[in-house]
mmCIF file of the N, C-alpha and C atoms, coordinates in Angstrom:
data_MODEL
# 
_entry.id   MODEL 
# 
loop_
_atom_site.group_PDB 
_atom_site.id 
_atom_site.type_symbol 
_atom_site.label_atom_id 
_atom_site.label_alt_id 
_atom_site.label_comp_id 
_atom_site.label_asym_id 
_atom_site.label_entity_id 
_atom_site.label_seq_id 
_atom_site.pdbx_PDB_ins_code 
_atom_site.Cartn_x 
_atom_site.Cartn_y 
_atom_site.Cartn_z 
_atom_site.occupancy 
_atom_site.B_iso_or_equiv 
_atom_site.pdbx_formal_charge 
_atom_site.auth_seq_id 
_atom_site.auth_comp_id 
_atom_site.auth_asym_id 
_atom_site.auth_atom_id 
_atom_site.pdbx_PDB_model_num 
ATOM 1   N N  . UNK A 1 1  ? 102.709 145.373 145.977 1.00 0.00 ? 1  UNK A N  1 
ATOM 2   C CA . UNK A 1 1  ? 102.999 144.031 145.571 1.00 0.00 ? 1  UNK A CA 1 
ATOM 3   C C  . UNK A 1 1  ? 101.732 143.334 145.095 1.00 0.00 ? 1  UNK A C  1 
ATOM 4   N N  . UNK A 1 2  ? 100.559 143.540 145.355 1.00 0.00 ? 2  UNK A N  1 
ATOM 5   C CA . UNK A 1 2  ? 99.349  142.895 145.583 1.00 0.00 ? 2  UNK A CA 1 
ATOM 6   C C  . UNK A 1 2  ? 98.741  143.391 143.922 1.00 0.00 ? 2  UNK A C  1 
ATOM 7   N N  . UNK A 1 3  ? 98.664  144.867 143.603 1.00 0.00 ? 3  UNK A N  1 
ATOM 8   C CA . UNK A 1 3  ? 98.642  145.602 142.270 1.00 0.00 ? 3  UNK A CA 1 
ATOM 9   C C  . UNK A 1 3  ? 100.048 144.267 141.194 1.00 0.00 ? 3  UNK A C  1 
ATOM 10  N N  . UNK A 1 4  ? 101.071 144.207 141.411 1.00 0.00 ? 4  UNK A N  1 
ATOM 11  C CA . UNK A 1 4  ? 101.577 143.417 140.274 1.00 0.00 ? 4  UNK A CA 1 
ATOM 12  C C  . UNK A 1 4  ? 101.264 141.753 140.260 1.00 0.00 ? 4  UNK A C  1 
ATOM 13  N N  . UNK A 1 5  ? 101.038 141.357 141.510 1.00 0.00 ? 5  UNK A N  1 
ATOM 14  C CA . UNK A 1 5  ? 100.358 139.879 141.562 1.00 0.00 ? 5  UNK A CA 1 
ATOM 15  C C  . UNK A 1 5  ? 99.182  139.937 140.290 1.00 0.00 ? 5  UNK A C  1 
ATOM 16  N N  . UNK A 1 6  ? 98.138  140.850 140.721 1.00 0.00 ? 6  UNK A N  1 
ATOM 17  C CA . UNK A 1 6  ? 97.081  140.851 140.083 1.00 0.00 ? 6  UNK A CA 1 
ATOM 18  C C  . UNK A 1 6  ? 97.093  141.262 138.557 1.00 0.00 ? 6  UNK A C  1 
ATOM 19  N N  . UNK A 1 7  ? 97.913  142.074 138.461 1.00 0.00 ? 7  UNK A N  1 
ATOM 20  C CA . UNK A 1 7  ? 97.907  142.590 136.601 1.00 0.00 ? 7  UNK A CA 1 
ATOM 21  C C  . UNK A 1 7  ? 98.987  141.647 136.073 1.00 0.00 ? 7  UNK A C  1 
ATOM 22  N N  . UNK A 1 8  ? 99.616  140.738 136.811 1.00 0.00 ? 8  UNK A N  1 
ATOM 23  C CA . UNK A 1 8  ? 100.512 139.156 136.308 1.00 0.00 ? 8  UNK A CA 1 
ATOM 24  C C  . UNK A 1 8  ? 99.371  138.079 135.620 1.00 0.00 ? 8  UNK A C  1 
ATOM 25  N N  . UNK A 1 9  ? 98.479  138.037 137.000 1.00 0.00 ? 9  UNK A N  1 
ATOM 26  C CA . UNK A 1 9  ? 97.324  137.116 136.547 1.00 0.00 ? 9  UNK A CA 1 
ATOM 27  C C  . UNK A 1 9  ? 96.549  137.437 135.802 1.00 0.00 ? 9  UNK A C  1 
ATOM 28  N N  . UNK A 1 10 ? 96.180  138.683 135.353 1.00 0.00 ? 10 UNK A N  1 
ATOM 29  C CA . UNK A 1 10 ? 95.144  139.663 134.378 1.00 0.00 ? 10 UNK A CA 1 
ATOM 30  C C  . UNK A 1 10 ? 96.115  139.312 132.815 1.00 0.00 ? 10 UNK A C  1 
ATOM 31  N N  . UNK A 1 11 ? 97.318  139.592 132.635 1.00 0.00 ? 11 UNK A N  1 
ATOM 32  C CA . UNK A 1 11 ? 98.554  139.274 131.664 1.00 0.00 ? 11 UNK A CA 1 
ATOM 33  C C  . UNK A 1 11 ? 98.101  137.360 131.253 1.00 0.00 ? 11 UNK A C  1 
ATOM 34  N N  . UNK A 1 12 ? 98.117  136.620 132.579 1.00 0.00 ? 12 UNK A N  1 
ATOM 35  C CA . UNK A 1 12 ? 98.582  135.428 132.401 1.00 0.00 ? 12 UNK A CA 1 
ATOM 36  C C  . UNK A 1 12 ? 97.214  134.643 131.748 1.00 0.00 ? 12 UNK A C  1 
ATOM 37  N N  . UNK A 1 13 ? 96.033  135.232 132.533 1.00 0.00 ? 13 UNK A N  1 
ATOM 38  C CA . UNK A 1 13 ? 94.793  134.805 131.631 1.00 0.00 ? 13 UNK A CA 1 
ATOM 39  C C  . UNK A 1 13 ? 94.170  135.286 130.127 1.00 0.00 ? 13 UNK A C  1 
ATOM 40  N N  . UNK A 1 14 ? 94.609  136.726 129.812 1.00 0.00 ? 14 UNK A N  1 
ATOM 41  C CA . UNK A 1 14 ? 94.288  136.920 128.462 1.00 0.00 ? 14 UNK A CA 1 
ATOM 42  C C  . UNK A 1 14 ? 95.701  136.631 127.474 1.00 0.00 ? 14 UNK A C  1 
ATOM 43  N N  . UNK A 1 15 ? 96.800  136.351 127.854 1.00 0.00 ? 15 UNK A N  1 
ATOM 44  C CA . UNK A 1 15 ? 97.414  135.384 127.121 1.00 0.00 ? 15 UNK A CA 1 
ATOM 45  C C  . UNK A 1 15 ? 97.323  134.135 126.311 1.00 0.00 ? 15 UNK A C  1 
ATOM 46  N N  . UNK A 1 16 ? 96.734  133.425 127.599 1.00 0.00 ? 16 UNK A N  1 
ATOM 47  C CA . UNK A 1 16 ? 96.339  132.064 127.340 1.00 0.00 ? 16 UNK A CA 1 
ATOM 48  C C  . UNK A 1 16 ? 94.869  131.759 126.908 1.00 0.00 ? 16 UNK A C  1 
ATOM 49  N N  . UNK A 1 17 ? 94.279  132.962 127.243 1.00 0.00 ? 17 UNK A N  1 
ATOM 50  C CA . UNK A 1 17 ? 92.666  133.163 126.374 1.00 0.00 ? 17 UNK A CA 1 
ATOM 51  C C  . UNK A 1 17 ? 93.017  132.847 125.020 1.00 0.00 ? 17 UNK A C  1 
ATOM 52  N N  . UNK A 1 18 ? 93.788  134.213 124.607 1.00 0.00 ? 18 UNK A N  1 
ATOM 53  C CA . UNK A 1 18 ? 94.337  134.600 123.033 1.00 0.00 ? 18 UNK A CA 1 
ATOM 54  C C  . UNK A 1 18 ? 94.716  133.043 122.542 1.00 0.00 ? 18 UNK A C  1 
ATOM 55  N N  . UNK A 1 19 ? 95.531  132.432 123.007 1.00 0.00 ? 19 UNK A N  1 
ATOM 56  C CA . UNK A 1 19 ? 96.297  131.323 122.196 1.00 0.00 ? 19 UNK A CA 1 
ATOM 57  C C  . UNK A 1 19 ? 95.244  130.621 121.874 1.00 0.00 ? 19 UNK A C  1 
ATOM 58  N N  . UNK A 1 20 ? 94.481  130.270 123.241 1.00 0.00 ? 20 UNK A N  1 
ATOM 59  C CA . UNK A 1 20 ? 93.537  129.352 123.359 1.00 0.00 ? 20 UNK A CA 1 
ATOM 60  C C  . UNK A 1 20 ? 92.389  129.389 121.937 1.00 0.00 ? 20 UNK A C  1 
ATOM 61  N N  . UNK A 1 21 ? 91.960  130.525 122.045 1.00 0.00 ? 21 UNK A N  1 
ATOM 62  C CA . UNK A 1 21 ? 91.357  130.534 121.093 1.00 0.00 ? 21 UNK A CA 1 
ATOM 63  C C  . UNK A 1 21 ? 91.547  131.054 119.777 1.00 0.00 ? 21 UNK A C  1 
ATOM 64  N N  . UNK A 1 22 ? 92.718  131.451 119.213 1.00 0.00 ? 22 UNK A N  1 
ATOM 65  C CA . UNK A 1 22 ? 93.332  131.488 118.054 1.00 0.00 ? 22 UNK A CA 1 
ATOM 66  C C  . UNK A 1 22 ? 94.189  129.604 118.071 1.00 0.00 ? 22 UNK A C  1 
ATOM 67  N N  . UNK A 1 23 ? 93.771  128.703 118.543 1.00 0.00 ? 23 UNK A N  1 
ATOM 68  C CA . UNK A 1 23 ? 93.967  127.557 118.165 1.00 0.00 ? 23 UNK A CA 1 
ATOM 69  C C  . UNK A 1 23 ? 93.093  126.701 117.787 1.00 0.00 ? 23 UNK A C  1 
ATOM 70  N N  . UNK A 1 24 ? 91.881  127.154 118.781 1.00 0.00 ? 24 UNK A N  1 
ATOM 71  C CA . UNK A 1 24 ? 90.625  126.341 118.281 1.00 0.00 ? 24 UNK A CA 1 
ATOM 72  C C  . UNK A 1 24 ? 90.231  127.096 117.192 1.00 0.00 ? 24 UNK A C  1 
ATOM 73  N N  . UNK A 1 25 ? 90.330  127.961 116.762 1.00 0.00 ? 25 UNK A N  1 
ATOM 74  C CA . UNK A 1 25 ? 89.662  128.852 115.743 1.00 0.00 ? 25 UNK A CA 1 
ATOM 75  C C  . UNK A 1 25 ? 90.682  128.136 114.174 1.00 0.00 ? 25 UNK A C  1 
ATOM 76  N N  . UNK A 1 26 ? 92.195  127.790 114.619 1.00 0.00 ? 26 UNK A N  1 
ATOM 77  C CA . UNK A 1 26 ? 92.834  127.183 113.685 1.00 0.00 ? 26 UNK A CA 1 
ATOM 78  C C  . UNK A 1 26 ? 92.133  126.083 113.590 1.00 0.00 ? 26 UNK A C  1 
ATOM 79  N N  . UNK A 1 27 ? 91.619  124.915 114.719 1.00 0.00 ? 27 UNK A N  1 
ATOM 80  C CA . UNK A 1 27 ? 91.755  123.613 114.022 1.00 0.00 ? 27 UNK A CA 1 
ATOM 81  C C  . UNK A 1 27 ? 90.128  123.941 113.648 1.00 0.00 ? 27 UNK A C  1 
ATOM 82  N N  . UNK A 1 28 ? 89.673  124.600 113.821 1.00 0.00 ? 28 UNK A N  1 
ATOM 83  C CA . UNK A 1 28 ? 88.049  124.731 112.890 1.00 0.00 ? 28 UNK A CA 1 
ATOM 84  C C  . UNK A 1 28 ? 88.107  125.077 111.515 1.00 0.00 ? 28 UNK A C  1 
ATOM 85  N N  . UNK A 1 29 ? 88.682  126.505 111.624 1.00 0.00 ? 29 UNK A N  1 
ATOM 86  C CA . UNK A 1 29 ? 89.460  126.275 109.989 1.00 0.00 ? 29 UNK A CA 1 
ATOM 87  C C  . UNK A 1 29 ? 90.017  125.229 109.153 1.00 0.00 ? 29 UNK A C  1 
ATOM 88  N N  . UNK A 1 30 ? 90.953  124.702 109.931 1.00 0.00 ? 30 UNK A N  1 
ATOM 89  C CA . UNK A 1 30 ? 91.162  123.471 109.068 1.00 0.00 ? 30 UNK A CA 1 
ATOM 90  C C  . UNK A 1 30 ? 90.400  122.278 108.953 1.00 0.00 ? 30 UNK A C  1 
ATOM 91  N N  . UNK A 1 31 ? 89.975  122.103 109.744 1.00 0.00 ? 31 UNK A N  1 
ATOM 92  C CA . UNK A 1 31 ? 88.398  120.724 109.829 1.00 0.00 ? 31 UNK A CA 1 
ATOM 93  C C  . UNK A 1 31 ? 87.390  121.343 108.506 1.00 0.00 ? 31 UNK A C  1 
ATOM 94  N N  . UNK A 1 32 ? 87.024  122.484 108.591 1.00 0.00 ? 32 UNK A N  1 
ATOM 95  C CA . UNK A 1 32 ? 86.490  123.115 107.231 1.00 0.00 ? 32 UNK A CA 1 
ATOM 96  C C  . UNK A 1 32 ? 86.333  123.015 106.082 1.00 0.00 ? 32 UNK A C  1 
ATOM 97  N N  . UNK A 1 33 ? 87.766  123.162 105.590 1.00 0.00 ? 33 UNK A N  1 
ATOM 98  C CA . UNK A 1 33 ? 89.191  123.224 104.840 1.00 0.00 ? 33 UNK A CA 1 
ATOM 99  C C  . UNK A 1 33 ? 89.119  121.762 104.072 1.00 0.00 ? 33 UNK A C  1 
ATOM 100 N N  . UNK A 1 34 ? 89.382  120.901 105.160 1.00 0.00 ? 34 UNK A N  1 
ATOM 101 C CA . UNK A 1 34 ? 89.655  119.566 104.764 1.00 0.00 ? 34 UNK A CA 1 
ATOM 102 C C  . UNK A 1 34 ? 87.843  118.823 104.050 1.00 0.00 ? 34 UNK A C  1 
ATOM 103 N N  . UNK A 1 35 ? 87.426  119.360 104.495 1.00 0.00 ? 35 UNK A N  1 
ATOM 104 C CA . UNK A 1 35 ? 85.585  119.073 104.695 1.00 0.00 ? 35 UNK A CA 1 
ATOM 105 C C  . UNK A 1 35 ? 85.356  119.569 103.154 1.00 0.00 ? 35 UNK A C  1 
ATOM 106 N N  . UNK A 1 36 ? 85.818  120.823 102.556 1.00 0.00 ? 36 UNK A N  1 
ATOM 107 C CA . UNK A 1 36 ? 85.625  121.206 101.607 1.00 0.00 ? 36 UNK A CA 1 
ATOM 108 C C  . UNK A 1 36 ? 85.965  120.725 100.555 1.00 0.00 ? 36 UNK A C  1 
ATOM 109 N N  . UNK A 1 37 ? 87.528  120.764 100.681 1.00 0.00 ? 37 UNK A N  1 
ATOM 110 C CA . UNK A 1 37 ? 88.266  119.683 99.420  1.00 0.00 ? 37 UNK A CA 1 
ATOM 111 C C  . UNK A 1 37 ? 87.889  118.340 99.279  1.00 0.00 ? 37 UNK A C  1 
ATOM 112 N N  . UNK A 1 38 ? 87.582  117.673 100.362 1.00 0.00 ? 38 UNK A N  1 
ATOM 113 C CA . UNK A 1 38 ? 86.829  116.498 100.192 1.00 0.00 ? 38 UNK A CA 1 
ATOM 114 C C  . UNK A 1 38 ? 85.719  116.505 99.305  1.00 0.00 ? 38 UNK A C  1 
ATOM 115 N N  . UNK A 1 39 ? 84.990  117.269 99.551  1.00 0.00 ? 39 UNK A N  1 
ATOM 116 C CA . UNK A 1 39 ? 83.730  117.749 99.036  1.00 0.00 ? 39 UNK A CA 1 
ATOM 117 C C  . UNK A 1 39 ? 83.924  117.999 97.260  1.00 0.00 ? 39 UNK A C  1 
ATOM 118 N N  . UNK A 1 40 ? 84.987  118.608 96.940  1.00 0.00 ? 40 UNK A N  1 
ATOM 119 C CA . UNK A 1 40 ? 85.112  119.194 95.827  1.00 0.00 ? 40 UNK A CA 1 
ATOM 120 C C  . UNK A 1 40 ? 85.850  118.201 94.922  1.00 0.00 ? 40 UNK A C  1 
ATOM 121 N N  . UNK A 1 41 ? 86.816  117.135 95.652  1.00 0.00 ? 41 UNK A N  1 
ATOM 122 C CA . UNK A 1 41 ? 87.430  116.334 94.931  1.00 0.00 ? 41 UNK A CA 1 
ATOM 123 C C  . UNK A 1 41 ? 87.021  115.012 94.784  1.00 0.00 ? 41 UNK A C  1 
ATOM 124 N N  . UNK A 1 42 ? 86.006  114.814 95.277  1.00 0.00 ? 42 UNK A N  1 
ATOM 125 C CA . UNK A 1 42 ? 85.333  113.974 95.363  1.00 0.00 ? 42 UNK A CA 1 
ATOM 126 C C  . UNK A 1 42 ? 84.926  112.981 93.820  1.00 0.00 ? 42 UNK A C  1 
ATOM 127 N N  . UNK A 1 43 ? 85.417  111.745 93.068  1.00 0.00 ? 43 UNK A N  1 
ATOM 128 C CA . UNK A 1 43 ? 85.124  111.555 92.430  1.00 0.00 ? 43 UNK A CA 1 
ATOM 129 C C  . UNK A 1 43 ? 83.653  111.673 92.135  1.00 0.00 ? 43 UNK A C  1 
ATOM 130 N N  . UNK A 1 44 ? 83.124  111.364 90.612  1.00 0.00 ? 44 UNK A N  1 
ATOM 131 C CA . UNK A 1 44 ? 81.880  111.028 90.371  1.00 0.00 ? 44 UNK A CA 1 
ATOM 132 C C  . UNK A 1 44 ? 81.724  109.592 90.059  1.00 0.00 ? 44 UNK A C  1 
ATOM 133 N N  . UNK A 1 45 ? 80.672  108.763 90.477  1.00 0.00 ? 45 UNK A N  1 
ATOM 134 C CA . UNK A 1 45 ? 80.380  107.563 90.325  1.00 0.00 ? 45 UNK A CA 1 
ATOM 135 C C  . UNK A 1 45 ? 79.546  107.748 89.618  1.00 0.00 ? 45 UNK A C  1 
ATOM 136 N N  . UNK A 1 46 ? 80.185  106.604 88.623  1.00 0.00 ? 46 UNK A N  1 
ATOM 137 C CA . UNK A 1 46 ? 79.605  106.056 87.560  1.00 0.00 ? 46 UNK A CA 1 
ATOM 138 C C  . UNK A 1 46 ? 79.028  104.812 87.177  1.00 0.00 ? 46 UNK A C  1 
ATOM 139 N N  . UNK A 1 47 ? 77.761  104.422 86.950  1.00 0.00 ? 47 UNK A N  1 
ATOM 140 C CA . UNK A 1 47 ? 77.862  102.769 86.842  1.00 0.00 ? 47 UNK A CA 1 
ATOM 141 C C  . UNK A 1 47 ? 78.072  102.674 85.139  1.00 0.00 ? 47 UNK A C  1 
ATOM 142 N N  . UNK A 1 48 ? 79.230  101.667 85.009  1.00 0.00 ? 48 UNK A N  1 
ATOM 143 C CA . UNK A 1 48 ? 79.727  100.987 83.573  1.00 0.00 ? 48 UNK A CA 1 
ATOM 144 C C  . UNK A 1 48 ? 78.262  100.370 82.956  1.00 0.00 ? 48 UNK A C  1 
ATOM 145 N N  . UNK A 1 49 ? 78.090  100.762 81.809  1.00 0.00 ? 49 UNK A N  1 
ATOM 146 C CA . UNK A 1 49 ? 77.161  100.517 80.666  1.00 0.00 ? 49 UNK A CA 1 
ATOM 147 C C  . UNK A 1 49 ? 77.125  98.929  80.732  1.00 0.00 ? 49 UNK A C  1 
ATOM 148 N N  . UNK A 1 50 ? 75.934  98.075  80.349  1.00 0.00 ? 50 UNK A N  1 
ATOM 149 C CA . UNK A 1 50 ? 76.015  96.692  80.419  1.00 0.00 ? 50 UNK A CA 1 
ATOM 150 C C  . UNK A 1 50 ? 76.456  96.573  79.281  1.00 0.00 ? 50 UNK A C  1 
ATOM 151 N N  . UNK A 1 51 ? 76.583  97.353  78.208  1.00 0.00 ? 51 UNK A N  1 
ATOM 152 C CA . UNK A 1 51 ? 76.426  97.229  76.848  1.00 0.00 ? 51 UNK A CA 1 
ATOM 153 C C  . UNK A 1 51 ? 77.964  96.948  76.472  1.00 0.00 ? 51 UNK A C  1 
ATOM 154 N N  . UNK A 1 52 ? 78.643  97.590  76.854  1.00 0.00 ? 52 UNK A N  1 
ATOM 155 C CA . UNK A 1 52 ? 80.062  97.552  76.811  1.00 0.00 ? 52 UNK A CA 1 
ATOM 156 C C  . UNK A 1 52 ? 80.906  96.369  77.432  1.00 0.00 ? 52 UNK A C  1 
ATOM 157 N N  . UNK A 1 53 ? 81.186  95.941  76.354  1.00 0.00 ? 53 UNK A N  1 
ATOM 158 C CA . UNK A 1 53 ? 81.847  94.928  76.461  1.00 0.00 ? 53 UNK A CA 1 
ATOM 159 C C  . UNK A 1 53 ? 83.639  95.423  77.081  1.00 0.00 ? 53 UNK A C  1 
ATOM 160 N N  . UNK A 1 54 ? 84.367  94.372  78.167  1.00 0.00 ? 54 UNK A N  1 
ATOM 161 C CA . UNK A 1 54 ? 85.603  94.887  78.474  1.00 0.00 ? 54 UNK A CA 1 
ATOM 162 C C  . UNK A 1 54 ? 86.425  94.437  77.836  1.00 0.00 ? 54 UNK A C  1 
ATOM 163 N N  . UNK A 1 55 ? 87.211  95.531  77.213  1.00 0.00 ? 55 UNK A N  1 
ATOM 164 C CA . UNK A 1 55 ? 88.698  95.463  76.325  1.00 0.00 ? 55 UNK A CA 1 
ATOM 165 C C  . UNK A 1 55 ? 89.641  95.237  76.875  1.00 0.00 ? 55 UNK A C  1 
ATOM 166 N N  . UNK A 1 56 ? 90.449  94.413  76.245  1.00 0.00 ? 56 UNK A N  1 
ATOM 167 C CA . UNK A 1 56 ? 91.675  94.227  76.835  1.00 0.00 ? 56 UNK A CA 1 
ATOM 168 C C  . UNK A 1 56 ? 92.791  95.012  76.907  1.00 0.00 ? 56 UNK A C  1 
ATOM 169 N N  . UNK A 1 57 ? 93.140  95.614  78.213  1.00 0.00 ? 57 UNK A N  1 
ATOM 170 C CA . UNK A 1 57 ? 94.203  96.290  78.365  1.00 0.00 ? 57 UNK A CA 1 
ATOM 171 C C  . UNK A 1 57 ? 95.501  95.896  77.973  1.00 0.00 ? 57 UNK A C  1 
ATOM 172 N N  . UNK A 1 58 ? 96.110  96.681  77.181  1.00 0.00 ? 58 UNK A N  1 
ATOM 173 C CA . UNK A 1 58 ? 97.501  97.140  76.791  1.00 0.00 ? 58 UNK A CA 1 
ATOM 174 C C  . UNK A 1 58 ? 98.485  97.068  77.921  1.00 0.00 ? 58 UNK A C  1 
ATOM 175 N N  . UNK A 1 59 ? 98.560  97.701  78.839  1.00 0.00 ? 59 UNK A N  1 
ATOM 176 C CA . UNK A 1 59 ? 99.329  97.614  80.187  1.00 0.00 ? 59 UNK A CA 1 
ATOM 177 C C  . UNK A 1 59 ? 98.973  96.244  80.669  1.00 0.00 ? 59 UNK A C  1 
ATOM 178 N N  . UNK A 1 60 ? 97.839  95.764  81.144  1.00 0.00 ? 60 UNK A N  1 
ATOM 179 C CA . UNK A 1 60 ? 98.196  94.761  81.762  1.00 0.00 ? 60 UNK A CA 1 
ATOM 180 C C  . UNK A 1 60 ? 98.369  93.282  80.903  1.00 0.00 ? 60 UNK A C  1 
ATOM 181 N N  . UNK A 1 61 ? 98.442  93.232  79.405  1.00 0.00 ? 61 UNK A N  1 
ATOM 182 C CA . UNK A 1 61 ? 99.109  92.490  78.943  1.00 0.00 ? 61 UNK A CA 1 
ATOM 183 C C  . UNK A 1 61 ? 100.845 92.616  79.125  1.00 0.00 ? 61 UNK A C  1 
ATOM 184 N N  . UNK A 1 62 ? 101.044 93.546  79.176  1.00 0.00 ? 62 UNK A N  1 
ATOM 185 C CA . UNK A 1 62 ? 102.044 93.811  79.310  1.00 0.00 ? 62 UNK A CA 1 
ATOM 186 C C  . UNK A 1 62 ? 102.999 93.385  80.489  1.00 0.00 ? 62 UNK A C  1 
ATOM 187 N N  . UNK A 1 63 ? 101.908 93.521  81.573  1.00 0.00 ? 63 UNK A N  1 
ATOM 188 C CA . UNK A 1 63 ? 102.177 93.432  83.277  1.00 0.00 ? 63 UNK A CA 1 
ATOM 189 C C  . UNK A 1 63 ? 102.309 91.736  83.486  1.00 0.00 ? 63 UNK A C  1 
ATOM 190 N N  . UNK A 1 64 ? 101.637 91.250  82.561  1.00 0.00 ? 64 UNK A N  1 
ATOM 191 C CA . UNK A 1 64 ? 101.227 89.614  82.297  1.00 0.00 ? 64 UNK A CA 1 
ATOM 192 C C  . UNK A 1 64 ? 102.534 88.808  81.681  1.00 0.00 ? 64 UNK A C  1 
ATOM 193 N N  . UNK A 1 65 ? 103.198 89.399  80.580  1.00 0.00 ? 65 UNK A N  1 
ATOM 194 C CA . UNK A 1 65 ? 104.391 89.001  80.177  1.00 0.00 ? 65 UNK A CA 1 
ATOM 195 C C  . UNK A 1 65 ? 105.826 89.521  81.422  1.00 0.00 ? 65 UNK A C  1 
ATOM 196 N N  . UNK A 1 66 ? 105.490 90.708  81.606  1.00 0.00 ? 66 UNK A N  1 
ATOM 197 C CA . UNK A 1 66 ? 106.805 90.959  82.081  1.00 0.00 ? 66 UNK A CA 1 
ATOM 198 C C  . UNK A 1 66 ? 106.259 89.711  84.052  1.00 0.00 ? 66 UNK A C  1 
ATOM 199 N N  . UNK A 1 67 ? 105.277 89.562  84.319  1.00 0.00 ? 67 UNK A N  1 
ATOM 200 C CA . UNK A 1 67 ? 105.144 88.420  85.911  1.00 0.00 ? 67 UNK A CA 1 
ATOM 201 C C  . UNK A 1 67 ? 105.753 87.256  84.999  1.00 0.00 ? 67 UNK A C  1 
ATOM 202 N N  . UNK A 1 68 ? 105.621 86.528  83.929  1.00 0.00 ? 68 UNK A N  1 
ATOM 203 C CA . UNK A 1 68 ? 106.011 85.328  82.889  1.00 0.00 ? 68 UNK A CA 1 
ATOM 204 C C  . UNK A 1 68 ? 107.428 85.487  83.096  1.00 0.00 ? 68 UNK A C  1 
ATOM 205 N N  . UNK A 1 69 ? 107.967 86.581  82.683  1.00 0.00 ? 69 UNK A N  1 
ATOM 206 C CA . UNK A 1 69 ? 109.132 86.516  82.335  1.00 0.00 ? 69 UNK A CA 1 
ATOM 207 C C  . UNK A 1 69 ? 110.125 86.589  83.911  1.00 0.00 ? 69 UNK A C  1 
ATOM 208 N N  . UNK A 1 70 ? 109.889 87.329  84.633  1.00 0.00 ? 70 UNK A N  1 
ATOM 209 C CA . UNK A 1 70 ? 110.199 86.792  86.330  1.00 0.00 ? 70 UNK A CA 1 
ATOM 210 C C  . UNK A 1 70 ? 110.454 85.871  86.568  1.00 0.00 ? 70 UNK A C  1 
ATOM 211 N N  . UNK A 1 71 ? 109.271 85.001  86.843  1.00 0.00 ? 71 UNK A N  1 
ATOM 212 C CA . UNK A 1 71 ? 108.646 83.820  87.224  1.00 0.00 ? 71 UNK A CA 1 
ATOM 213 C C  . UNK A 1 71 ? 109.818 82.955  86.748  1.00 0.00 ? 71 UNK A C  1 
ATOM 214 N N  . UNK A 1 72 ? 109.816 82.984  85.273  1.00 0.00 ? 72 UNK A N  1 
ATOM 215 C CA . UNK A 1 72 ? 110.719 81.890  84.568  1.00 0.00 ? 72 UNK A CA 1 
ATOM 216 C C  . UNK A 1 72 ? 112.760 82.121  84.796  1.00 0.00 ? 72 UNK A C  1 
ATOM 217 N N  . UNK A 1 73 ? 112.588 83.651  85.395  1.00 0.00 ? 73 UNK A N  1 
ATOM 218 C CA . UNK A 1 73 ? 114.573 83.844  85.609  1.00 0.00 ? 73 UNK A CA 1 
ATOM 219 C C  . UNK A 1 73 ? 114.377 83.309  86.808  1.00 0.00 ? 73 UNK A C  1 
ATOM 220 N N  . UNK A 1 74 ? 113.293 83.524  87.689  1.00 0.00 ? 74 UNK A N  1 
ATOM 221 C CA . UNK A 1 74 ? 113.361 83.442  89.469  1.00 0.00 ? 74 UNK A CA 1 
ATOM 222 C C  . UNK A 1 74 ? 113.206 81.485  89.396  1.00 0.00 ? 74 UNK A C  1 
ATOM 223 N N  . UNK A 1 75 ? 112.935 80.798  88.382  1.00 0.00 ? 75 UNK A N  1 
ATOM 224 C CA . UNK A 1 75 ? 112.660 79.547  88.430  1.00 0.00 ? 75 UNK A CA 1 
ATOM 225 C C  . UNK A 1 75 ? 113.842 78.517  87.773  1.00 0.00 ? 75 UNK A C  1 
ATOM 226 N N  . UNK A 1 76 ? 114.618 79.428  86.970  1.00 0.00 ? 76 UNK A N  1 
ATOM 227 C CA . UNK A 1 76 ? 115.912 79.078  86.306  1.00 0.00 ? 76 UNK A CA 1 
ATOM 228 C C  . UNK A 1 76 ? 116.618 79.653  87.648  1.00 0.00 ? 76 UNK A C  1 
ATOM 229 N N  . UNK A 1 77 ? 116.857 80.703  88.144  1.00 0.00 ? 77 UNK A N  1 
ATOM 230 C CA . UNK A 1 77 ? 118.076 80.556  89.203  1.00 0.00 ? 77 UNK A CA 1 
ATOM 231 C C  . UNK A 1 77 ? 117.920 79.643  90.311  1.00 0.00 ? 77 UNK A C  1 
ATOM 232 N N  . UNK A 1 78 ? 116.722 79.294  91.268  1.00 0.00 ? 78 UNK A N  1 
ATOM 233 C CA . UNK A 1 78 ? 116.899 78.331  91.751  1.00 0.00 ? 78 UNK A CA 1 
ATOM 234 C C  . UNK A 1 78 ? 116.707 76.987  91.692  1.00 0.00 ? 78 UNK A C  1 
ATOM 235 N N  . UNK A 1 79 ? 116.339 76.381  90.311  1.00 0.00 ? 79 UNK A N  1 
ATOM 236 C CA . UNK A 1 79 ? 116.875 75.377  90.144  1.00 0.00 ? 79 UNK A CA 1 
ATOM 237 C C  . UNK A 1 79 ? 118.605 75.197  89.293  1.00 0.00 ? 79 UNK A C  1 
ATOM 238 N N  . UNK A 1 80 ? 119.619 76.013  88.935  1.00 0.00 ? 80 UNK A N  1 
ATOM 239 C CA . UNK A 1 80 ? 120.379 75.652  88.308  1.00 0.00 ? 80 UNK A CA 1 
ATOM 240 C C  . UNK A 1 80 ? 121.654 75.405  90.110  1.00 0.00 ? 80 UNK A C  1 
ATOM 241 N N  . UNK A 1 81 ? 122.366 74.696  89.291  1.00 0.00 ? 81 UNK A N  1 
ATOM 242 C CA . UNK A 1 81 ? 123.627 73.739  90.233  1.00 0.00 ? 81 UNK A CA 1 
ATOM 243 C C  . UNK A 1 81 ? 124.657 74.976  90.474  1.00 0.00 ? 81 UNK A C  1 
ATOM 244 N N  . UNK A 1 82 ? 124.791 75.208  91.692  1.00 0.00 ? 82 UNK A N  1 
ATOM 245 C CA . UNK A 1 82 ? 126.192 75.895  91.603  1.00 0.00 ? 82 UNK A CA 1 
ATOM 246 C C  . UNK A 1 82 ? 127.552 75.459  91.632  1.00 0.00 ? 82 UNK A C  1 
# 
């Protein structure tokens, strides 16, 4: 009885060795992983030329009429009488 106690606990500790450290070995990999792509996707900063003057965007004229045009249905429905 004393022989299967002991090769239970011999079983029960390199079990939980194994996991143990095929988990930390995962989250190192991935801490890595994440460390890298960061690394790689990382924009480049740029400082804007003084020289260059800013143009006016297309979209946000656009973004400018269509808040106008809101503004003025959302200001006609609650002032009209029901």
């Amino acid at each position: 009885m004393d022989g299967i106690a002991s090769q239970a606990i011999d079983l029960l500790v390199v079990g939980m060795g194994t996991v143990f450290s095929f988990l930390a070995l995962l989250i190192l990999a991935t801490t890595l992983m994440s460390r890298f792509v960061d690394l790689i996707s990382r924009p480049e900063t740029r400082q804007p030329s003084a020289s260059s003057a800013p143009t006016p965007n297309p979209q946000n004229l656009e973004d400018q009429q269509l808040i106008a045009v809101i503004s003025a249905a959302l200001h006609k429905h609650r002032t009209r009488k029901h």
